[in-house]
DRENVEX-851726 format. One record per residue (C-alpha): residue in one letter; x, y, z. Coordinates in steps of 0.25 Angstrom, whole numbers. Layout:
# DRENVEX-851726
 residuo     x     y     z
       a     X     Y     Z
...
//
This chain:
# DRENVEX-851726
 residuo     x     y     z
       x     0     0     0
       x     8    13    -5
       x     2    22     8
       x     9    13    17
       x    24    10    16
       x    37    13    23
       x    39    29    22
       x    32    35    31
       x    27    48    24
       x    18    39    17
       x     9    36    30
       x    10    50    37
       x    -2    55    41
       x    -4    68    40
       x   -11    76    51
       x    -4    84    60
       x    -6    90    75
       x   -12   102    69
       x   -21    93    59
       x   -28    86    72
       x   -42    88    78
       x   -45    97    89
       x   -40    88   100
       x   -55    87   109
       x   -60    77   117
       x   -62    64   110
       x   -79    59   110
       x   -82    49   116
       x   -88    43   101
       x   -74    45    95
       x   -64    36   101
       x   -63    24   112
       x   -53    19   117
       x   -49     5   116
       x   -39    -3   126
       x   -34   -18   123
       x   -33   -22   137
       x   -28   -36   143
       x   -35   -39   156
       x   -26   -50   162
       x   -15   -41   169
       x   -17   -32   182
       x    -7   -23   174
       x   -15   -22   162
       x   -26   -19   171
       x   -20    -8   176
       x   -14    -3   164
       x   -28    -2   157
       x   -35     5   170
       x   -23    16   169
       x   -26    16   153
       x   -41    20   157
       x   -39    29   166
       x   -29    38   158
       x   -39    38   145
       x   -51    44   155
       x   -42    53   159
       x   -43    59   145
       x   -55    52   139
       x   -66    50   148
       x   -77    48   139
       x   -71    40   127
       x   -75    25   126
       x   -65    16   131
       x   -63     1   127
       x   -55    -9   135
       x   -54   -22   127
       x   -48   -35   136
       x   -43   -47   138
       x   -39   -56   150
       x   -45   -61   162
       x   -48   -50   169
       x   -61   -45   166
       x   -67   -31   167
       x   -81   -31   173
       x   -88   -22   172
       x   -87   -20   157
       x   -87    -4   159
       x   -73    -1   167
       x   -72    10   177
       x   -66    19   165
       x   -78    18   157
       x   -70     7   149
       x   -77    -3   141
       x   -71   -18   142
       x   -71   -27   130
       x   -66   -41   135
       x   -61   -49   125
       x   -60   -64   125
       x   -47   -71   132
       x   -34   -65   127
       x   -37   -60   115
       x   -24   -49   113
       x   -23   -36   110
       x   -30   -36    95
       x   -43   -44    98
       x   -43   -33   110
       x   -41   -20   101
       x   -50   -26    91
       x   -63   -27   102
       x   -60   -13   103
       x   -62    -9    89
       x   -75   -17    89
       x   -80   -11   102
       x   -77     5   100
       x   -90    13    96
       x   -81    24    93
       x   -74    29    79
       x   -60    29    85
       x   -54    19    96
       x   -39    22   104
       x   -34     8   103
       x   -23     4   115
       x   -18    -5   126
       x   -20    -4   140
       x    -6    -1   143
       x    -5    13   140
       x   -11    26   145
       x   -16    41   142
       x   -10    52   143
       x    -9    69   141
       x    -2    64   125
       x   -14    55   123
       x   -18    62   114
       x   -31    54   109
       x   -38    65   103
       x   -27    68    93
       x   -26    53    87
       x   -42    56    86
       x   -39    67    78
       x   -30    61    67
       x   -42    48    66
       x   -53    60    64
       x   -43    70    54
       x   -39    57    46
       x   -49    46    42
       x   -38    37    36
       x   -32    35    48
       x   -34    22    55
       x   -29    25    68
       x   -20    36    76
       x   -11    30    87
       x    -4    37    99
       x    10    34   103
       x    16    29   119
       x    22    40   126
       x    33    45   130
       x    41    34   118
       x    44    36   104
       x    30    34    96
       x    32    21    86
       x    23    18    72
       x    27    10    62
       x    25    11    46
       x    24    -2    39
       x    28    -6    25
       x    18   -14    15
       x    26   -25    11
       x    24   -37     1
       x    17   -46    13
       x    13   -36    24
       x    15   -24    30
       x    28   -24    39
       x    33   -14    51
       x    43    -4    44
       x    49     9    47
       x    45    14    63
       x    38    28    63
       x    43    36    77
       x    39    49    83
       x    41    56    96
       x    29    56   105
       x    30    69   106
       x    29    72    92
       x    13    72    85
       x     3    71    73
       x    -1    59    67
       x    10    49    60
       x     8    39    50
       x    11    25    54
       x     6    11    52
       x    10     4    68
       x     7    13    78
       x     4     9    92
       x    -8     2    98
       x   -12    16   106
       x   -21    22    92
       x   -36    29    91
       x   -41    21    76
       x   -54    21    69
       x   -64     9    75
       x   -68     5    61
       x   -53     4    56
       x   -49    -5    68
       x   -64   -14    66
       x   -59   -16    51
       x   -43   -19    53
       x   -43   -29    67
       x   -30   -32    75
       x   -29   -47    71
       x   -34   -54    83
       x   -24   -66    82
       x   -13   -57    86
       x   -16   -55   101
       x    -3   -47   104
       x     4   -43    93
       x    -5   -35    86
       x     0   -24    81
       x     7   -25    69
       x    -2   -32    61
       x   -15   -22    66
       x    -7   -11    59
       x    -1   -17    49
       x   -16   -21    44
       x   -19    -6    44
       x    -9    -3    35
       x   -12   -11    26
       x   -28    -8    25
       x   -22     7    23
       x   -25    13    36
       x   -16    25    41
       x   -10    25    54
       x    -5    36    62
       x     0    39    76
       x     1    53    85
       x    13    52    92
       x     9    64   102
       x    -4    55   105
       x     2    46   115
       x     0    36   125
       x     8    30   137
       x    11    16   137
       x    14     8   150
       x    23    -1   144
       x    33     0   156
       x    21    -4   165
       x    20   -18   162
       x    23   -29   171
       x    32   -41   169
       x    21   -47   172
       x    12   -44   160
       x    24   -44   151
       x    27   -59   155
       x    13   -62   152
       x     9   -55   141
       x    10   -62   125
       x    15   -49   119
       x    28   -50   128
       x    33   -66   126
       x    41   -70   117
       x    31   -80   112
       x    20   -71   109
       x    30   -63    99
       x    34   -77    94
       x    19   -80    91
       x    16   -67    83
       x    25   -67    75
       x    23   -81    71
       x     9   -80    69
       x     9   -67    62
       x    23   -69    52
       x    24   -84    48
       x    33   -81    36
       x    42   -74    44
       x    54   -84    50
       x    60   -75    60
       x    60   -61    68
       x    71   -54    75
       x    62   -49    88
       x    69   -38    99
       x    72   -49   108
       x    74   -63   100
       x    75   -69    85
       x    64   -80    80
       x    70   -87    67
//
């Protein structure tokens, strides 16, 4: 597809600060947000009731959607943060999570994210509205993690696929809207757009790439706001859930990469080689 390649001119989106929307507040019709959460860990649990309570700090009126797995489950079905839960079935992983939020959200536009991060004074979820509302081509806007570097990623069309290419990097501090095919999972997308391109529900944890990838290659445009950010709680996880969680073993990288790239016979990974 000649609007997608390698240079990146060829995917900037134009629209810049001065371009945007009156920055008001955001009605209640417009936008919900959406958390993929996992019900199974104290930590998360506590994670996703700090996540809550910074969104009311800012949006007390907008719908919020808290789609889980695990064990634990959330009764009554209306949290003490006006949150709606959506249980899912067993473990079913982050795409079959993401993907009951797309079918649940009444609203145009849903703010997709995990339970591990929070709101804050750079959240700036009026302005990634904006771009949606100023530029009906564009499928979805993403934020950035602050205080870090922000990090998108064009892809290249090549003979049997789309593959990861050149790394697109901007200081946080920096804004507008930037064209990009990989952003990060913390976006405000079109409902309909999301309805008709699903995360592929067999790939529980390691979603990301492919989600994208399809976008690009149905022609959707991409963007992120690198002065819309979020903080991420990384540093806050437990050894705990690291030990227990798939995305963290060794076996579960193993398995995707099996599963997803069968004519491939070997990888160099950061912290060991399969051949």
């Amino acid at each position: 597809d000649s609007r997608y390649g390698s240079d990146y001119e060829s995917v900037r989106i134009n629209c810049s600060q001065h371009d945007l929307l009156p920055t008001k507040q955001t009605p209640p019709w417009a936008l919900t947000f959406g958390i993929k959460h996992t019900s199974d860990f104290v930590e998360r649990r506590r994670l996703l009731a700090e996540l809550l309570s910074s969104i009311r700090a800012s949006h007390a009126m907008l719908p919020v959607l808290v789609a889980y797995d695990g064990e634990h489950v959330y009764e009554p079905q209306v949290g003490s943060y006006g949150e709606v839960y959506v249980q899912l079935h067993g473990t079913t992983g982050l795409s079959a999570g993401r993907n009951a939020i797309a079918r649940s959200a009444t609203t145009e536009f849903v703010m997709i994210m995990d339970d591990d991060v929070l709101f804050h004074s750079g959240t700036r979820v009026d302005a990634l509205l904006a771009h949606l509302w100023r530029d009906p081509r564009l499928a979805l806007a993403a934020a950035c993690y602050a205080p870090s570097i922000c990090y998108a990623h064009l892809l290249t069309s090549q003979k049997d696929g789309w593959v990861e290419s050149t790394p697109v990097m901007y200081d946080t501090g920096s804004s507008g809207l930037h064209g990009a095919h990989v952003v990060q999972n913390a976006f405000v997308a079109r409902v309909a757009v999301l309805r008709a391109h699903p995360w592929d529900e067999r790939q529980r944890q390691m979603e990301h790439e492919t989600f994208f990838a399809a976008l690009a290659a149905a022609g959707h445009a991409v963007g992120f706001d690198p002065s819309a950010t979020l903080l991420h709680q990384r540093a806050n996880r437990s050894a705990y859930y690291v030990e227990r969680s798939l995305r963290y073993t060794e076996g579960a990288a193993l398995l995707y990469l099996c599963r997803n790239f069968p004519r491939v016979h070997g990888w160099g990974l950061p912290f060991f080689e399969v051949g």
